[in-house]
C-alpha positions in Angstrom: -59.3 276.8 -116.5 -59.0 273.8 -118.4 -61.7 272.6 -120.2 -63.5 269.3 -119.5 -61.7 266.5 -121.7 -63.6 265.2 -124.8 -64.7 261.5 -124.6 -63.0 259.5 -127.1 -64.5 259.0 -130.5 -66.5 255.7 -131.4 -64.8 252.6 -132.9 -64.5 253.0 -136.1 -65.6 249.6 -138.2 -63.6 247.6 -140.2 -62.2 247.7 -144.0 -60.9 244.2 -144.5 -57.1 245.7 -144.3 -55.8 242.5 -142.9 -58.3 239.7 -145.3 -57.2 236.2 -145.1 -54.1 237.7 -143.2 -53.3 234.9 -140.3 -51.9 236.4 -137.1 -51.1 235.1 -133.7 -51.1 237.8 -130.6 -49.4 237.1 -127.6 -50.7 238.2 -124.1 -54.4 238.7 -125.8 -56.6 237.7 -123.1 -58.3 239.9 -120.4 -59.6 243.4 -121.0 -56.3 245.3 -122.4 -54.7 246.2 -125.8 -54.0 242.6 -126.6 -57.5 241.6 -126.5 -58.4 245.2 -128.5 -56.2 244.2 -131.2 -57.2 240.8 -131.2 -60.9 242.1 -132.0 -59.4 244.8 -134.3 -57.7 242.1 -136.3 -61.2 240.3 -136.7 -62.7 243.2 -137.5 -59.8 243.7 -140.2 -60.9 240.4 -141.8 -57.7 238.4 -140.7 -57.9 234.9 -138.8 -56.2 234.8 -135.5 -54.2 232.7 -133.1 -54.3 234.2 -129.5 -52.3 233.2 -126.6 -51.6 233.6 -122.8 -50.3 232.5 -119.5 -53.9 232.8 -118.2 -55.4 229.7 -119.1 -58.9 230.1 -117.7 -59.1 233.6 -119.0 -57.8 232.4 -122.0 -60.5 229.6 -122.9 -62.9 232.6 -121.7 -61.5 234.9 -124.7 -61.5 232.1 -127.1 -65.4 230.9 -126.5 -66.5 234.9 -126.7 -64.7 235.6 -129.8 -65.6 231.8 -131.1 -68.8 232.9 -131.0 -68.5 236.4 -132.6 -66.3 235.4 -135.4 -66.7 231.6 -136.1 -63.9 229.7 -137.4 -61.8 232.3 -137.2 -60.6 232.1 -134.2 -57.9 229.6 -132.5 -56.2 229.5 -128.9 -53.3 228.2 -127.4 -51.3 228.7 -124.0 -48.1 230.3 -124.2 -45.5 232.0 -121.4 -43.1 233.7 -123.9 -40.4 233.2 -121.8 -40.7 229.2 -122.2 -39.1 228.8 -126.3 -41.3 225.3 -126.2 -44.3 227.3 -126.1 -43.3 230.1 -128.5 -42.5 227.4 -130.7 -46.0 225.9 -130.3 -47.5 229.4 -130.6 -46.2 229.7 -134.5 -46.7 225.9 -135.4 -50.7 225.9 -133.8 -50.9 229.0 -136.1 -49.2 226.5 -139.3 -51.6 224.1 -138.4 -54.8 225.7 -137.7 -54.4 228.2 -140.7 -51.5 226.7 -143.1 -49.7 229.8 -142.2 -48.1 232.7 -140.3 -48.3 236.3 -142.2 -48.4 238.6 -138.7 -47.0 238.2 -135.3 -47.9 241.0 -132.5 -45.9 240.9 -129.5 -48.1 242.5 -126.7 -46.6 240.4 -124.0 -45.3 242.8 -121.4 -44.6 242.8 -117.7 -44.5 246.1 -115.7 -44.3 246.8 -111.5 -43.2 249.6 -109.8 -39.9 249.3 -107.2 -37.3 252.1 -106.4 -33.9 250.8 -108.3 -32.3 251.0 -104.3 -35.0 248.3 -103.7 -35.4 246.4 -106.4 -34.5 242.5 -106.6 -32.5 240.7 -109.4 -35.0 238.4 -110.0 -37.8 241.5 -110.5 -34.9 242.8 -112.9 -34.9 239.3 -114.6 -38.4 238.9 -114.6 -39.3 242.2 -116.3 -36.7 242.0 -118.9 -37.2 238.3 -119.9 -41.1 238.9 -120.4 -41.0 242.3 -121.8 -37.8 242.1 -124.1 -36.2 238.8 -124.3 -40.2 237.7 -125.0 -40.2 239.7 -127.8 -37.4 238.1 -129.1 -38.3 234.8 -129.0 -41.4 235.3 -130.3 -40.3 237.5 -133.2 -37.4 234.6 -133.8 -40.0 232.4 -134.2 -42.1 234.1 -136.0 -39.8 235.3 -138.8 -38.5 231.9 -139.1 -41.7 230.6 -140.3 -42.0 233.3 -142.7 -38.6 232.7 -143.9 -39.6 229.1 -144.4 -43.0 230.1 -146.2 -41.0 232.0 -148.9 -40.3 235.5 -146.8 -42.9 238.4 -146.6 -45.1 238.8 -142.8 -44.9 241.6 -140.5 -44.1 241.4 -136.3 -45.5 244.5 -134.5 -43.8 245.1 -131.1 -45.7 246.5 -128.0 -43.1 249.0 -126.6 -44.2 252.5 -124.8 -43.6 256.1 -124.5 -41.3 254.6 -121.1 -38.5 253.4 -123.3 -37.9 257.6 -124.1 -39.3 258.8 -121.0 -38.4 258.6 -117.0 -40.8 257.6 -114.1 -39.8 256.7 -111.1 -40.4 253.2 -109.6 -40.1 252.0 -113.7 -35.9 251.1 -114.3 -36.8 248.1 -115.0 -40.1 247.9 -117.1 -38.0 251.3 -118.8 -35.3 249.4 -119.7 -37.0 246.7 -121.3 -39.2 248.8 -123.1 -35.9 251.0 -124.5 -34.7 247.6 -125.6 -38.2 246.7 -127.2 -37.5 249.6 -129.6 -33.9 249.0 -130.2 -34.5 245.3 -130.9 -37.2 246.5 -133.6 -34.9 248.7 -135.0 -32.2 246.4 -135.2 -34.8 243.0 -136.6 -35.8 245.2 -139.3 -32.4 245.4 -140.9 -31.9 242.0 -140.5 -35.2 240.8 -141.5 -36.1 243.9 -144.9 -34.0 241.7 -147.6 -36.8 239.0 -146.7 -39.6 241.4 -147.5 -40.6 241.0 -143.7 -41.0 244.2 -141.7 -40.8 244.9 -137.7 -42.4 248.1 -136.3 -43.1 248.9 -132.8 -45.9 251.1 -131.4 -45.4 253.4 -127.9 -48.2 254.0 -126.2 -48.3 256.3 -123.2 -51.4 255.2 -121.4 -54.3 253.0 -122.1 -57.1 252.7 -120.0 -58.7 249.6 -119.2 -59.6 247.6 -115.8 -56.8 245.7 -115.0 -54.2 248.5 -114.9 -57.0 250.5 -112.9 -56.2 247.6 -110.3 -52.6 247.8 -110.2 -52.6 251.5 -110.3 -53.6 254.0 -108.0 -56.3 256.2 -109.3 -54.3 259.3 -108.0 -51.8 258.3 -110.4 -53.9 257.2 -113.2 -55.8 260.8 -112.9 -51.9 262.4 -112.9 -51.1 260.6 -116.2 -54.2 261.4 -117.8 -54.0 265.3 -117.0 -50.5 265.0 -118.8 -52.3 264.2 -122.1 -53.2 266.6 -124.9 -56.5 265.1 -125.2 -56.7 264.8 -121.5 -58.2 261.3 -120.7 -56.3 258.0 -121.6 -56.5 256.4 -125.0 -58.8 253.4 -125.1 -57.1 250.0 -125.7 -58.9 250.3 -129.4 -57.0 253.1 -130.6 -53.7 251.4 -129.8 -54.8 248.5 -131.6 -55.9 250.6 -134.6 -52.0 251.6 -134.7 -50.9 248.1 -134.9 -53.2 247.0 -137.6 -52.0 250.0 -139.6 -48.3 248.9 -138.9 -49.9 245.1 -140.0 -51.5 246.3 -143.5 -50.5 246.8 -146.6 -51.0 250.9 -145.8 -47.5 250.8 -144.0 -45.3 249.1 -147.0 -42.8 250.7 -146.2 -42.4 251.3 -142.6 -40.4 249.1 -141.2 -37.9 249.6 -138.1 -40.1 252.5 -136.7 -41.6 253.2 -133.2 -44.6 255.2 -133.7 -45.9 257.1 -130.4 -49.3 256.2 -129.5 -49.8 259.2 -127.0 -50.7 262.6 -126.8 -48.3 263.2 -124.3 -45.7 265.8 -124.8 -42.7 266.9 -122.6 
């Protein structure tokens, strides 16, 4: 019989790994990793720029963390599949904080449909979020750094989905296959800048909107698949991605590092 699964470990606190650093997150409202790596970046020492489609949940994020981390803190609306507003994303982050140094691309859109049911426009949908997001906003970003001299970093939100089948998930797959592909491919492009792109995969993190959208049957199934046997906590996601931020990963760049205990 399987023992019961250990809880996961306390947060651990913060060692300045991103000081003075300026970074704008994408999709960091709510309760999930973006908001966990928002607060990591704080943490980290790093001013931040966070956005979203949520606007009410938004100005909600931005008062909380306004008043955890004054002055170090800005918002601003942004659907990454409008380029107006990725564009305003990377200039509020200019203005606000004379520069850009990180960009995290957490903005990701999921569902579940049989392919023999599926829609074109849920196709579209998923892939223009999820992928073609993540190009826009990396475009953007890596722009900027171009123009402030090269050096910066874009992290990439992909999952253990892009190398792994589920069914009901062609579409939020494929996008997620493309995430890591695209990060591969930026990196080339964007190393002779001094600019790196990495990507992390997580397999499943726990937090209440997904228990919404997801029965707990399945949630419990997923789970029992892990090594560790419980979920990661949004936290230890967003530990990765500050990692991949810092100065500790110098020279990673155009890797997809697994955040799951999950094995085949």
């Amino acid at each position: 019989m399987r023992p019961e699964a250990p809880p996961p470990p306390g947060r651990p606190a913060g060692r300045n790994l991103l000081a003075d650093k300026v970074v704008a997150v994408t999709a960091a409202a709510g309760t999930g990793i973006g908001a966990a790596v928002v607060e990591r970046c704080l943490d980290e020492g790093g001013f931040v720029v966070i956005s979203d489609q949520h606007v009410r949940r938004l100005a909600e994020s931005h008062e909380r963390l306004s008043a955890g981390y004054p002055g170090r803190v800005r918002s601003v609306p942004c659907d990454v599949t409008d380029e107006r507003a990725v564009r305003a994303l990377v200039a509020t982050a200019v203005r606000e904080f004379g520069r850009l140094d990180i960009m995290i691309n957490n903005a990701g859109l999921g569902g579940t449909r049989p392919v023999v049911e599926m829609t074109d426009d849920e196709w579209s949908r998923v892939l223009d979020v999820t992928l073609t997001g993540a190009f826009r906003c990396t475009r953007a970003a890596v722009r900027q750094m171009l123009a402030q001299g090269g050096g910066g970093v874009v992290v990439n939100n992909a999952s253990v989905l892009g190398w792994r089948a589920q069914a009901g998930q062609a579409h939020y797959a494929a996008a997620k296959a493309g995430v890591m592909a695209f990060t591969r491919c930026a990196a080339l492009d964007a190393a002779p800048y001094g600019i790196r792109v990495n990507a992390v995969a997580p397999s499943l993190a726990m937090h209440p909107f997904l228990s919404r959208v997801t029965s707990s049957d399945l949630l419990a199934e997923l789970a029992g698949r892990e090594a560790f046997g419980r979920a990661a906590q949004p936290w230890e996601v967003a530990a990765v991605m500050v990692f991949l931020a810092s100065d500790y990963a110098s020279y990673l760049t155009g890797e997809v590092v697994s955040v799951s205990s999950q094995h085949p």
